[in-house]
LOLO-520812 format. One line per 4 residues: number of its first residue (from 0); their letters; for each residue x, y, z of C-alpha. Coordinates in nm, 2 decimals, always signed. Each point is the difference from the previous one (the first is absolute). Example, Ala and Ser with C-alpha at 12.3 -4.5 7.8 and 13.67 -1.06 7.14 Angstrom:
<recs>
0 = as = +1.23/-0.45/+0.78 | +0.14/+0.34/-0.07
</recs>
This chain:
<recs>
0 = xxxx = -5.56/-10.24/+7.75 | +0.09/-0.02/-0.40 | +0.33/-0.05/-0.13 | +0.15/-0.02/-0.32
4 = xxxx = +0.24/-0.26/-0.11 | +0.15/-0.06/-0.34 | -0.28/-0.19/-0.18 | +0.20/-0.31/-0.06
8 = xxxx = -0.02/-0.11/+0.33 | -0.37/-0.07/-0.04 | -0.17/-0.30/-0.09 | -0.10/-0.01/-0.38
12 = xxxx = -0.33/-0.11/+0.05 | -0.09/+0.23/+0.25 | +0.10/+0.32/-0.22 | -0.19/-0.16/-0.28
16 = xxxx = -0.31/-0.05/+0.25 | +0.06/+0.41/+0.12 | -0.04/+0.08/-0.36 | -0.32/-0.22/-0.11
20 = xxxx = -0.14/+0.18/+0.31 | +0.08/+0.33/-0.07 | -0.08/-0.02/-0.39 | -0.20/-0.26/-0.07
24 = xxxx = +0.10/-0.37/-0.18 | -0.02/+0.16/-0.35 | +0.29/+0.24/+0.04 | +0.18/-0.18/-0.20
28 = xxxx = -0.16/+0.12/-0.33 | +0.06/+0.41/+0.09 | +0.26/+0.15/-0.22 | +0.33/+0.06/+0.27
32 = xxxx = +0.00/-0.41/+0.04 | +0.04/+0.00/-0.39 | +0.27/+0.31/+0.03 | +0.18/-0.22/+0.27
36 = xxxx = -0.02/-0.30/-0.22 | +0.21/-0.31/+0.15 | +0.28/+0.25/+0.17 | +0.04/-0.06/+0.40
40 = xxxx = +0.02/+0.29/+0.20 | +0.24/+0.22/+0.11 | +0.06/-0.15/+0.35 | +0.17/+0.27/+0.16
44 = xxxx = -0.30/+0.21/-0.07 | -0.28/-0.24/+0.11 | -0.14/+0.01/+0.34 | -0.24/-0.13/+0.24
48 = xxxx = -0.19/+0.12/+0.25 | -0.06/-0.22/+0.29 | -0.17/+0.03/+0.32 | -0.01/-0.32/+0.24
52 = xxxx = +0.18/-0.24/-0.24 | -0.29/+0.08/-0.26 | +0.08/+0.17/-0.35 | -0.24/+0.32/+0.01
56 = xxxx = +0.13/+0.14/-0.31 | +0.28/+0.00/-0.27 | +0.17/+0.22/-0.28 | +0.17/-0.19/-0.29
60 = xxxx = +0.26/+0.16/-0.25 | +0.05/-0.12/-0.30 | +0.27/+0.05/-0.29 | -0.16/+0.15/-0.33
64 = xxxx = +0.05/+0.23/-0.29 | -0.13/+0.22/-0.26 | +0.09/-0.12/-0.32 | +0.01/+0.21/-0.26
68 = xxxx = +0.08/-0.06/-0.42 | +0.38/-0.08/+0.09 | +0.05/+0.01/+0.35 | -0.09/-0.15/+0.38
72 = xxxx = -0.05/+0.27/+0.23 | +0.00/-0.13/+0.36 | -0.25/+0.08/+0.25 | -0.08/-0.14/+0.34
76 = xxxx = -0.37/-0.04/+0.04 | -0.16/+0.01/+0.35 | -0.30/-0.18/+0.12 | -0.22/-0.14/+0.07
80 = xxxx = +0.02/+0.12/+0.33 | -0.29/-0.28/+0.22 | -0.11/+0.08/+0.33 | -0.22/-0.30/+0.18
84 = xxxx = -0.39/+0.13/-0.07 | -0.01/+0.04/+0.40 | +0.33/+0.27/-0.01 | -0.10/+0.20/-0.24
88 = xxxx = +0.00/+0.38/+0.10 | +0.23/-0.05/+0.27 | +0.33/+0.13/-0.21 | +0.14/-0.31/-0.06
92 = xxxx = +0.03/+0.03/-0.40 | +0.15/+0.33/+0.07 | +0.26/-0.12/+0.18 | +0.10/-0.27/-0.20
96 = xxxx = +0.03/+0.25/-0.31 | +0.19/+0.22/+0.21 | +0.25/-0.31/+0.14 | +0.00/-0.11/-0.38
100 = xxxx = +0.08/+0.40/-0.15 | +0.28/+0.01/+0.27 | +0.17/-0.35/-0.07 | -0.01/+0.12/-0.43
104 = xxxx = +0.21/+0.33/+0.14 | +0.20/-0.24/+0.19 | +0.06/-0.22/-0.25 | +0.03/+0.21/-0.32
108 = xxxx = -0.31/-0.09/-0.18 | -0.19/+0.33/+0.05 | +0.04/+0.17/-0.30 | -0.28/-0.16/-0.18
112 = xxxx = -0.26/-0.09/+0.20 | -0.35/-0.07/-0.14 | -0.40/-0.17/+0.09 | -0.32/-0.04/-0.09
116 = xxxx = -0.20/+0.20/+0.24 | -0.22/+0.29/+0.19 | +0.21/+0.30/-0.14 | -0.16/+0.25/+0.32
120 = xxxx = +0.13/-0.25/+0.21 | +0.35/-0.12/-0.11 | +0.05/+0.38/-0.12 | -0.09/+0.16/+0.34
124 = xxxx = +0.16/-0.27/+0.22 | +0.29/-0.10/-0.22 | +0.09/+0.20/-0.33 | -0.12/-0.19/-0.24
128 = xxxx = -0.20/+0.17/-0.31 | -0.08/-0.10/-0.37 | +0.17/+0.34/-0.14 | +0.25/-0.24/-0.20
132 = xxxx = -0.19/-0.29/-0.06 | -0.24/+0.08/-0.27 | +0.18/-0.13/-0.27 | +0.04/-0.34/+0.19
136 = xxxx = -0.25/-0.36/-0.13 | -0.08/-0.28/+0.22 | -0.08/-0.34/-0.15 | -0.32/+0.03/+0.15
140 = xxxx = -0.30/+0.20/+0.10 | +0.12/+0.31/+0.26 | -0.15/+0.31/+0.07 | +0.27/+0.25/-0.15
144 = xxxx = -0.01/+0.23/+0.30 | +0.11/-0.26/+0.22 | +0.32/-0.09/-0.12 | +0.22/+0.19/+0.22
148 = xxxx = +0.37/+0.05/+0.03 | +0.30/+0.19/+0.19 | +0.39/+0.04/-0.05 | +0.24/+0.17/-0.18
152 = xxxx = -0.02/-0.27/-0.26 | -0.32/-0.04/-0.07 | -0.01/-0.01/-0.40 | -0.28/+0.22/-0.20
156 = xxxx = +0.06/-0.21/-0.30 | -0.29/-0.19/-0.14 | +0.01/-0.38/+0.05 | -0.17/-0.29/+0.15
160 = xxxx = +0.06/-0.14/+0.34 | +0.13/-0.35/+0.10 | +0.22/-0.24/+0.21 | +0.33/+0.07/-0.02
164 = xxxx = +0.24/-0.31/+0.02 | +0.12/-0.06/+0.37 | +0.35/+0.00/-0.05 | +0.02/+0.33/-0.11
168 = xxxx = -0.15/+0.08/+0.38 | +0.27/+0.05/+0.28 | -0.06/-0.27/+0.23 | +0.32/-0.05/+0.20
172 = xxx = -0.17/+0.30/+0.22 | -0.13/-0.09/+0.41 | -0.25/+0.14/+0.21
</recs>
């Protein structure tokens, strides 16, 4: 059986381990770690997915913005969403992106959501399209199309994405 628990709770290494398994050593160099820069994550949005006191998989949120000529638009970016090689298809990233989706209604930070991702999937499953990100840069290489977002306050301004500074993210917030 698989349950999720707030990803805190979880041995370091082993998420770190999760994640060179799911996406390889080099991960490290694709554009969201840049976006993310040194920021932690959002904890009451992070999850794991155990099953037998063994991480299986794991969704980190982290605390970012789009800034534009004068101003620091904040977004939460989702992902990356890692499921163990030997889980896969078995609707464990699903869940944690619906836990994770939940907890940001819970706690308030839902209103600009965005990720780098498949937009038939995250758009069928979870209501996430590019319709207002085309104006948005990445300080890296990323397939336009694939940067998705959701909210109410998503911005359509032009701008380029980055960490945003983590005292500006509420963190006072439980799971």
């Amino acid at each position: 059986m698989i349950t999720l628990v707030p990803l805190a709770s979880i041995n370091p290494t082993a998420v770190e381990m999760l994640l060179d398994a799911a996406f390889g050593p080099d991960r490290f160099t694709r554009t969201a770690y840049t976006i993310r820069g040194g920021a932690k994550p959002v904890a009451a949005l992070s999850f794991a997915a155990v099953e037998d006191g063994t991480l299986v998989g794991s969704i980190q949120c982290w605390p970012i913005a789009l800034i534009d000529e004068d101003r620091m638009l904040p977004l939460v970016m989702l992902g990356p969403v890692a499921v163990a090689p030997d889980h896969q298809g078995d609707g464990i990233g699903r869940r944690l992106m619906t836990q994770a989706l939940d907890a940001a209604v819970a706690e308030g930070l839902d209103d600009a959501l965005m990720l780098i991702g498949d937009p038939d999937y995250y758009g069928r499953f979870f209501g996430f399209s590019a319709e207002r990100t085309a104006r948005w840069n990445a300080p890296g290489p990323v397939e336009r199309h694939r940067l998705l977002a959701r909210g109410d306050a998503v911005p359509e301004t032009a701008g380029m994405l980055g960490p945003r500074l983590a005292e500006s993210v509420p963190v006072t917030a439980s799971v």
